[in-house]
C-alpha positions, 0 to 999 in steps of 0.5 A, a space after each residue: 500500500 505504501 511503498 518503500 523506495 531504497 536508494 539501490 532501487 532503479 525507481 528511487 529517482 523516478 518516484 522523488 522525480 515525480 512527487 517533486 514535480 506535484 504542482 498546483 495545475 487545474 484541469 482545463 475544464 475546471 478553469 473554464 467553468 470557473 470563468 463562465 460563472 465569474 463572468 456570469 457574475 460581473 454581469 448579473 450580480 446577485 441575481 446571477 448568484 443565485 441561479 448559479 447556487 440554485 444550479 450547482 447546489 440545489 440551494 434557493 436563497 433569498 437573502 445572501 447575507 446571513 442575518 446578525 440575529 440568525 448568526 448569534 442563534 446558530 453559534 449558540 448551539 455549539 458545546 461549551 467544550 467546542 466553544 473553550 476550544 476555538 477561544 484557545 486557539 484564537 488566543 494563541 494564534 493572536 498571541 503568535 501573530 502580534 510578533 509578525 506586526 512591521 512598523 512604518 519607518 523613514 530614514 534622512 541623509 543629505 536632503 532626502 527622506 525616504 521611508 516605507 509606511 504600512 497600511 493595512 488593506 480595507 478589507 478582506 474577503 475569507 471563503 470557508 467550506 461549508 455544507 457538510 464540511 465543517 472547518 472553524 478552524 480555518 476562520 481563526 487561522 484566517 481571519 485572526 492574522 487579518 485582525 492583526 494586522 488591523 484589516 478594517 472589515 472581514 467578509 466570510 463566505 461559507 455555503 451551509 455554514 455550521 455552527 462552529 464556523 459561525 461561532 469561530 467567525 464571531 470569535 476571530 471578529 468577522 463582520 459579515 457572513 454570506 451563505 455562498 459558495 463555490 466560483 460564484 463566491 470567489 466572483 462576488 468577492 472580486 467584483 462586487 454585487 448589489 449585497 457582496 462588497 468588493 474585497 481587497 484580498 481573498 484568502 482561505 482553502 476551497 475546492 477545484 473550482 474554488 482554486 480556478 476562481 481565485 487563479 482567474 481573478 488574480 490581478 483584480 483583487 489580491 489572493 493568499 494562494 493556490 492551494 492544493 492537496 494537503 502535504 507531509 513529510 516525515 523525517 523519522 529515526 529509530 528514536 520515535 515509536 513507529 505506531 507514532 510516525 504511522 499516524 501521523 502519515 494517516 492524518 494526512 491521508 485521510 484528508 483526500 484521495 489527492 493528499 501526500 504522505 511522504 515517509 523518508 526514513 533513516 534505515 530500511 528497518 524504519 522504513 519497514 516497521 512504519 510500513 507494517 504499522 500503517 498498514 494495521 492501523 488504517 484498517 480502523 479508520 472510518 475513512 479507510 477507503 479514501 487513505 488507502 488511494 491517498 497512500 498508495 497513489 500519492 505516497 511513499 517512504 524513502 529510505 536514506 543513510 544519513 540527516 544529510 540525505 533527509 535535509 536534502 530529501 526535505 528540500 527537494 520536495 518542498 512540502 507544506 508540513 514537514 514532520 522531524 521526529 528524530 534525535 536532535 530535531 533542531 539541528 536538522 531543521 537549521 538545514 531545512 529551507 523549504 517547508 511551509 511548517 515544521 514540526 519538532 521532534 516525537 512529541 509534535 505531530 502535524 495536527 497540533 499546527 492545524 488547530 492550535 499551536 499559534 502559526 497559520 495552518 494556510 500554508 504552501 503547497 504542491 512545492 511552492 514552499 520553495 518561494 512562498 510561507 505560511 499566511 499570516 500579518 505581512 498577506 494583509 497589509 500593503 506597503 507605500 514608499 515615501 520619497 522627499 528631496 529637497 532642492 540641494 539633494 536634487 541638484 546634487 544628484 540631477 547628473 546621475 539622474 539623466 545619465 540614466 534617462 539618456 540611456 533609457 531614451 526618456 527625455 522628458 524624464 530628465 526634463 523633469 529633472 533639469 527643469 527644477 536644477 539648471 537656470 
C-alpha cells in the first residue's frame, strides 16, 4: 500500500522525480467553468448568484447575507467544550501573530527622506467550506492574522455554514457572513454585487473550482494562494515509536484521495516497521477507503543513510508540513529551507499546527514552499514608499539622474529633472 523506495532501487529517482514535480495545475475544464460563472457574475450580480447556487447546489436563497440575529442563534448551539476550544486557539494564534506586526519607518541623509509606511488593506474577503464540511478552524487561522494586522472589515463566505464556523467567525471578529459558495463566491468577492462588497484580498482553502476562481481573478483583487492537496513529510529515526510516525502519515491521508504522505526514513528497518504499522492501523479508520488511494497513489517512504540525505530529501520536495521526529530535531531543521511548517521532534505531530499551536495552518503547497510561507500579518497589509528631496539633494544628484534617462531614451524624464536644477 505504501511503498518503500531504497536508494539501490532503479525507481528511487523516478518516484522523488515525480512527487517533486506535484504542482498546483487545474484541469482545463475546471478553469473554464470557473470563468463562465465569474463572468456570469460581473454581469448579473446577485441575481446571477443565485441561479448559479440554485444550479450547482440545489440551494434557493433569498437573502445572501446571513442575518446578525440568525448568526448569534446558530453559534449558540455549539458545546461549551467546542466553544473553550476555538477561544484557545484564537488566543494563541493572536498571541503568535502580534510578533509578525512591521512598523512604518523613514530614514534622512543629505536632503532626502525616504521611508516605507504600512497600511493595512480595507478589507478582506475569507471563503470557508461549508455544507457538510465543517472547518472553524480555518476562520481563526484566517481571519485572526487579518485582525492583526488591523484589516478594517472581514467578509466570510461559507455555503451551509455550521455552527462552529459561525461561532469561530464571531470569535476571530468577522463582520459579515454570506451563505455562498463555490466560483460564484470567489466572483462576488472580486467584483462586487448589489449585497457582496468588493474585497481587497481573498484568502482561505476551497475546492477545484474554488482554486480556478481565485487563479482567474488574480490581478483584480489580491489572493493568499493556490492551494492544493494537503502535504507531509516525515523525517523519522529509530528514536520515535513507529505506531507514532504511522499516524501521523494517516492524518494526512485521510484528508483526500489527492493528499501526500511522504515517509523518508533513516534505515530500511524504519522504513519497514512504519510500513507494517500503517498498514494495521488504517484498517480502523472510518475513512479507510479514501487513505488507502491517498497512500498508495500519492505516497511513499524513502529510505536514506544519513540527516544529510533527509535535509536534502526535505528540500527537494518542498512540502507544506514537514514532520522531524528524530534525535536532535533542531539541528536538522537549521538545514531545512523549504517547508511551509515544521514540526519538532516525537512529541509534535502535524495536527497540533492545524488547530492550535499559534502559526497559520494556510500554508504552501504542491512545492511552492520553495518561494512562498505560511499566511499570516505581512498577506494583509500593503506597503507605500515615501520619497522627499529637497532642492540641494536634487541638484546634487540631477547628473546621475539623466545619465540614466539618456540611456533609457526618456527625455522628458530628465526634463523633469533639469527643469527644477539648471537656470
Amino acid at each position: 500500500m505504501l511503498r518503500i523506495f531504497e536508494k539501490s532501487g532503479a525507481d528511487f529517482s523516478t518516484r522523488l522525480y515525480t512527487l517533486c514535480r506535484r504542482n498546483a495545475a487545474l484541469p482545463e475544464e475546471i478553469e473554464s467553468a470557473a470563468r463562465r460563472v465569474i463572468a456570469e457574475v460581473r454581469s448579473g450580480g446577485d441575481r446571477a448568484v443565485r441561479a448559479l447556487t440554485a444550479r450547482f447546489e440545489k440551494r434557493r436563497l433569498e437573502a445572501l447575507e446571513l442575518p446578525a440575529e440568525e448568526w448569534d442563534q446558530l453559534a449558540a448551539g455549539v458545546s461549551p467544550a467546542v466553544r473553550a476550544a476555538l477561544e484557545h486557539a484564537a488566543r494563541r494564534v493572536r498571541a503568535f501573530h502580534q510578533h509578525e506586526r512591521h512598523p512604518s519607518y523613514e530614514t534622512m541623509e543629505g536632503g532626502i527622506r525616504v521611508g516605507s509606511r504600512v497600511d493595512p488593506l480595507s478589507r478582506i474577503g475569507i471563503y470557508v467550506p461549508g455544507g457538510t464540511a465543517r472547518y472553524p478552524s480555518t476562520v481563526i487561522m484566517t481571519a485572526v492574522p487579518a485582525r492583526v494586522a488591523g484589516v478594517k472589515e472581514i467578509v466570510m463566505t461559507t455555503p451551509g455554514p455550521s455552527p462552529e464556523t459561525l461561532l469561530a467567525a464571531r470569535i476571530a471578529g468577522v463582520d459579515r457572513v454570506f451563505v455562498i459558495g463555490g466560483a460564484q463566491a470567489i466572483a462576488a468577492l472580486a467584483y462586487g454585487t448589489e449585497s457582496v462588497p468588493r474585497v481587497d484580498k481573498i484568502v482561505g482553502p476551497g475546492n477545484a473550482y474554488v482554486a480556478a476562481a481565485k487563479r482567474l481573478v488574480f490581478g483584480d483583487v489580491g489572493i493568499d494562494s493556490i492551494a492544493g492537496p494537503t502535504e507531509v513529510v516525515i523525517a523519522a529515526d529509530d528514536s520515535v515509536d513507529p505506531s507514532w510516525i504511522a499516524a501521523d502519515l494517516l492524518a494526512q491521508a485521510e484528508h483526500d484521495v489527492l493528499a501526500v504522505p511522504i515517509l523518508i526514513a533513516r534505515g530500511a528497518e524504519v522504513a519497514r516497521r512504519v510500513a507494517a504499522e500503517v498498514t494495521r492501523q488504517v484498517a480502523l479508520l472510518p475513512r479507510r477507503v479514501i487513505a488507502e488511494r491517498s497512500l498508495a497513489e500519492q505516497g511513499a517512504i524513502f529510505v536514506v543513510d544519513s540527516e544529510d540525505e533527509m535535509a536534502d530529501l526535505v528540500n527537494q520536495l518542498a512540502p507544506e508540513h514537514a514532520e522531524l521526529a528524530v534525535r536532535d530535531a533542531r539541528a536538522l531543521a537549521a538545514r531545512i529551507k523549504t517547508a511551509g511548517a515544521l514540526f519538532l521532534g516525537a512529541h509534535t505531530p502535524e495536527p497540533v499546527g492545524d488547530y492550535i499551536a499559534g502559526p497559520s495552518h494556510v500554508l504552501p503547497t504542491g512545492g511552492s514552499a520553495r518561494f512562498a510561507g505560511p499566511l499570516g500579518v505581512a498577506d494583509f497589509v500593503k506597503r507605500t514608499s515615501i520619497i522627499e528631496y529637497d532642492a540641494a539633494a536634487l541638484a546634487g544628484q540631477s547628473d546621475d539622474i539623466t545619465a540614466l534617462t539618456a540611456v533609457e531614451g526618456l527625455d522628458a524624464h530628465g526634463r523633469a529633472v533639469t527643469i527644477r536644477t539648471r537656470p
